[in-house]
ZADRENRO-69091 format. One record per atom (N, C-alpha, C): x, y, z; residue number from 1. Coordinates in steps of 0.001 Angstrom, whole numbers, m for minus. Example, Ala and Ser with C-alpha at 12.3 -4.5 7.8 and 13.67 -1.06 7.14 Angstrom:
% ZADRENRO-69091
rec x 13190&y m5690&z 7800&k 1
rec x 12300&y m4500&z 7800&k 1
rec x 13200&y m3300&z 7800&k 1
rec x 12850&y m2250&z 7080&k 2
rec x 13670&y m1060&z 7140&k 2
rec x 12900&y 30&z 7870&k 2
END
This chain:
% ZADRENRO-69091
rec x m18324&y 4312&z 208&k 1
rec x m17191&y 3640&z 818&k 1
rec x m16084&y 4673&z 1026&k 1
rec x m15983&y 4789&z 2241&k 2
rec x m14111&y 5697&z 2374&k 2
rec x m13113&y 4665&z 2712&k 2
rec x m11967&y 5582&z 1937&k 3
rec x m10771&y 4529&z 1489&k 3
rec x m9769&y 5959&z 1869&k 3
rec x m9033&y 5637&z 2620&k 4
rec x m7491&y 6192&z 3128&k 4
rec x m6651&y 5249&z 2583&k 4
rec x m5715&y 6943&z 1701&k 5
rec x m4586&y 6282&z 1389&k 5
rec x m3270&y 7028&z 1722&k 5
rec x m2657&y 6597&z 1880&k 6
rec x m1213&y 6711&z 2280&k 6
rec x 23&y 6294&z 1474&k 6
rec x 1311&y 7292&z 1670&k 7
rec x 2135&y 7303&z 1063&k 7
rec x 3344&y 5910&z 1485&k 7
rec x 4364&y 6250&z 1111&k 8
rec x 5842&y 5050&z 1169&k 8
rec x 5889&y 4677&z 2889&k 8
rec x 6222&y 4184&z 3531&k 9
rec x 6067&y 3749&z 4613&k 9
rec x 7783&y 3924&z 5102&k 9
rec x 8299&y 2870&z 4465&k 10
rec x 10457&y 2632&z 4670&k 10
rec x 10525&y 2772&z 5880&k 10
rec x 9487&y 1262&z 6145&k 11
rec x 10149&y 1280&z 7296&k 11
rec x 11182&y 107&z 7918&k 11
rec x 12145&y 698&z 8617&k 12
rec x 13488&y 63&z 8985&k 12
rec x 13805&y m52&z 10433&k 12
rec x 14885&y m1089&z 10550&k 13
rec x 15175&y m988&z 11686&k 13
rec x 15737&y m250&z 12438&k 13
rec x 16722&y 570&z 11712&k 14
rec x 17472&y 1251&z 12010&k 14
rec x 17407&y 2654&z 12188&k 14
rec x 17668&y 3901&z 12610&k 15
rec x 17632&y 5076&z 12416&k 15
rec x 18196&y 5555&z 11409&k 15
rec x 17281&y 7051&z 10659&k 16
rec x 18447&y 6937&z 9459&k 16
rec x 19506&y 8145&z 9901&k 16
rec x 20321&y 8417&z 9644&k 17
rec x 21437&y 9585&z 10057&k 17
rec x 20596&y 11049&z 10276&k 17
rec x 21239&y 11191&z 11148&k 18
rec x 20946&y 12206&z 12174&k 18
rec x 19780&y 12380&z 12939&k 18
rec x 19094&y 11018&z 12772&k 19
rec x 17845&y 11136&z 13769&k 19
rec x 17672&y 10869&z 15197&k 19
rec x 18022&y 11711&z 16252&k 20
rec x 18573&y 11599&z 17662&k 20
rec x 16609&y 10815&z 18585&k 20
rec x 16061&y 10604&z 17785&k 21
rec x 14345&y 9972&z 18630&k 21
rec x 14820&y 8558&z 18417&k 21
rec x 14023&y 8202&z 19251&k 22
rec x 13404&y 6572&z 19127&k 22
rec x 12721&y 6267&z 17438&k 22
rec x 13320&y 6387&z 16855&k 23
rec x 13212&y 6449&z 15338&k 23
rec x 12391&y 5110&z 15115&k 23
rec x 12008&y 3516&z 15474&k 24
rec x 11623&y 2610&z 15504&k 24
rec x 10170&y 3180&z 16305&k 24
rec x 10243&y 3932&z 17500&k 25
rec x 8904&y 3934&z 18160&k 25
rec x 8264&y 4562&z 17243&k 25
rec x 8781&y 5962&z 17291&k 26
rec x 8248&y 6833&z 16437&k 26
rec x 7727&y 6636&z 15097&k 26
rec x 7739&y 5747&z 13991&k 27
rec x 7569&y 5069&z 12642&k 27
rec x 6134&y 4340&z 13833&k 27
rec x 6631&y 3664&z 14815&k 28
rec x 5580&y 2493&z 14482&k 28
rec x 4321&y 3282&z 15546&k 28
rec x 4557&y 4519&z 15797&k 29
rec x 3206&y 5566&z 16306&k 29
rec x 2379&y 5960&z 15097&k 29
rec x 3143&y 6483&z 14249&k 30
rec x 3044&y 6912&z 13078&k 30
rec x 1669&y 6065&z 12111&k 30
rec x 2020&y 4446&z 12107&k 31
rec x 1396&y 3659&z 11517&k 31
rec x 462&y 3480&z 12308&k 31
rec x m42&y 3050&z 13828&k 32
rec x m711&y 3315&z 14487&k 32
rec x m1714&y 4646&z 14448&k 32
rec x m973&y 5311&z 14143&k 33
rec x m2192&y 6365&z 13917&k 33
rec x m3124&y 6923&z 12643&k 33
rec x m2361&y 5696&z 11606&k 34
rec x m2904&y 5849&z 10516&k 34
rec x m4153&y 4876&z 10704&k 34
rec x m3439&y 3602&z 11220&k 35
rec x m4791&y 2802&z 11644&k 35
rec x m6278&y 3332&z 12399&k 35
rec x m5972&y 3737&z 13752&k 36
rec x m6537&y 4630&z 14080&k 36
rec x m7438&y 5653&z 13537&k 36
rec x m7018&y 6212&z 12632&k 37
rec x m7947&y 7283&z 11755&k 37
rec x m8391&y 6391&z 11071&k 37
rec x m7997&y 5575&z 10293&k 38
rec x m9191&y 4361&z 9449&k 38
rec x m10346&y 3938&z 9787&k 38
rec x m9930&y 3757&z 11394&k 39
rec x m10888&y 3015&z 12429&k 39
rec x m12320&y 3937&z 12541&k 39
rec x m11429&y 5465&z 12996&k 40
rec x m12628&y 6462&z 13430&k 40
rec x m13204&y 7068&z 12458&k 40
rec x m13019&y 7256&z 11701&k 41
rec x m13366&y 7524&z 9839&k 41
rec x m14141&y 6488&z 9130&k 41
rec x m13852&y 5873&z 9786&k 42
rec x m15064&y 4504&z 9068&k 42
rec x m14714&y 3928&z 8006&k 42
rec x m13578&y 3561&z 7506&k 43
rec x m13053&y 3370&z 6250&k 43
rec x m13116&y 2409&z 6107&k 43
rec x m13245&y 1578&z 5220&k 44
rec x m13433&y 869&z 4229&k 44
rec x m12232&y m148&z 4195&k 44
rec x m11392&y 1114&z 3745&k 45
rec x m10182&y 129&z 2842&k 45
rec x m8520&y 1383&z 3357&k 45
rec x m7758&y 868&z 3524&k 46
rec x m6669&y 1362&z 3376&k 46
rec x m5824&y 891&z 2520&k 46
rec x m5591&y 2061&z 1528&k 47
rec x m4420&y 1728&z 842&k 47
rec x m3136&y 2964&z 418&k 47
rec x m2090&y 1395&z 723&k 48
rec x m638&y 2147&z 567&k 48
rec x m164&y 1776&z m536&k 48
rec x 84&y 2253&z m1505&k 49
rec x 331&y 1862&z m2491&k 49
rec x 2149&y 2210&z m3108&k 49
rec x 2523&y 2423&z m1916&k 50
rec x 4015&y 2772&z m2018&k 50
rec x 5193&y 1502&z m1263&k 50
rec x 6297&y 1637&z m369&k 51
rec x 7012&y 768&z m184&k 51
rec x 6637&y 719&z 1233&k 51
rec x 6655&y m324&z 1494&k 52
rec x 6057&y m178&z 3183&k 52
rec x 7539&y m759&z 3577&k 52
rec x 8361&y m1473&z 3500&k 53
rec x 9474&y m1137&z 3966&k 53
rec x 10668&y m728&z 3009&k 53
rec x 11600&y m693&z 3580&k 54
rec x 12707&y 58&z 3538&k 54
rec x 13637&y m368&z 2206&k 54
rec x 13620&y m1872&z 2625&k 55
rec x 14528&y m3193&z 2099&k 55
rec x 14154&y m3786&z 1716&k 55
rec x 14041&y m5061&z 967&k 56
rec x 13712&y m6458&z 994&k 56
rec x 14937&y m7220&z 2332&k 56
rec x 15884&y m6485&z 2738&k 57
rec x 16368&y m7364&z 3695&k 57
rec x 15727&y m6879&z 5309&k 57
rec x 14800&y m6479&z 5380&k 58
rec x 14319&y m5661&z 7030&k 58
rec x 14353&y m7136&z 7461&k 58
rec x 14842&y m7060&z 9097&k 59
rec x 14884&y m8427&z 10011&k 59
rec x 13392&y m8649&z 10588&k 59
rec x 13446&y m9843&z 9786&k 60
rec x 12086&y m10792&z 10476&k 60
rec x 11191&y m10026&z 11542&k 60
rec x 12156&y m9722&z 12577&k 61
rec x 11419&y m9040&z 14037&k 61
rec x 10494&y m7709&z 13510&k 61
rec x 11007&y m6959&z 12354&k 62
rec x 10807&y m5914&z 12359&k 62
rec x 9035&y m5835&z 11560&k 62
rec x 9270&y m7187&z 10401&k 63
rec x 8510&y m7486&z 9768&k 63
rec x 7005&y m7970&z 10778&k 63
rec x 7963&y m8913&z 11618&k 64
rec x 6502&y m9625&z 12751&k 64
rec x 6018&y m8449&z 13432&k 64
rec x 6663&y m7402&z 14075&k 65
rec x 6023&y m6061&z 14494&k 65
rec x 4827&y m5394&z 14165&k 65
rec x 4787&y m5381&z 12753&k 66
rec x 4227&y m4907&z 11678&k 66
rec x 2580&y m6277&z 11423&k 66
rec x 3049&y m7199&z 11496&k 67
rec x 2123&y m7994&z 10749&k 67
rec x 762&y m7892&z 11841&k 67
rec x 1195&y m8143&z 13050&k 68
rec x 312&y m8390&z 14147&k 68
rec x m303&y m7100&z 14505&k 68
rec x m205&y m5743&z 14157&k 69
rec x m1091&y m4639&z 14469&k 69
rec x m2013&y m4810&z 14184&k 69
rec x m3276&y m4541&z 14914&k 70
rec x m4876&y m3952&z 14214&k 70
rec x m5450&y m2578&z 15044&k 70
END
């Protein structure tokens, strides 16, 4: 069985200071491409065993973003 794992995620809505990118696209390429390698790697299982977001207050939208990827 292969199992990818991955670190803290934090992800937010917001940019954090001094980040002049699409700081929202860019995070959610990021996770996308972790999926991605799971996919082509044949894995099993992914696990993150760190904070996948930021807050306990991240806005709903940011959360539904997130839920609906495969």
């Amino acid at each position: 069985m292969k199992v990818l794992c991955c670190g803290d995620f934090h992800i937010r809505a917001s940019a954090p200071r001094y980040r002049i990118d699409d700081y929202y696209a860019v995070q959610k390429e990021k996770i996308m491409w972790i999926m991605d390698l799971a996919y082509h790697e044949d894995c099993s299982l992914i696990l993150q065993p760190g904070d996948f977001f930021d807050s306990h207050t991240v806005p709903n939208r940011v959360v539904a973003d997130y839920v609906g990827l495969s």
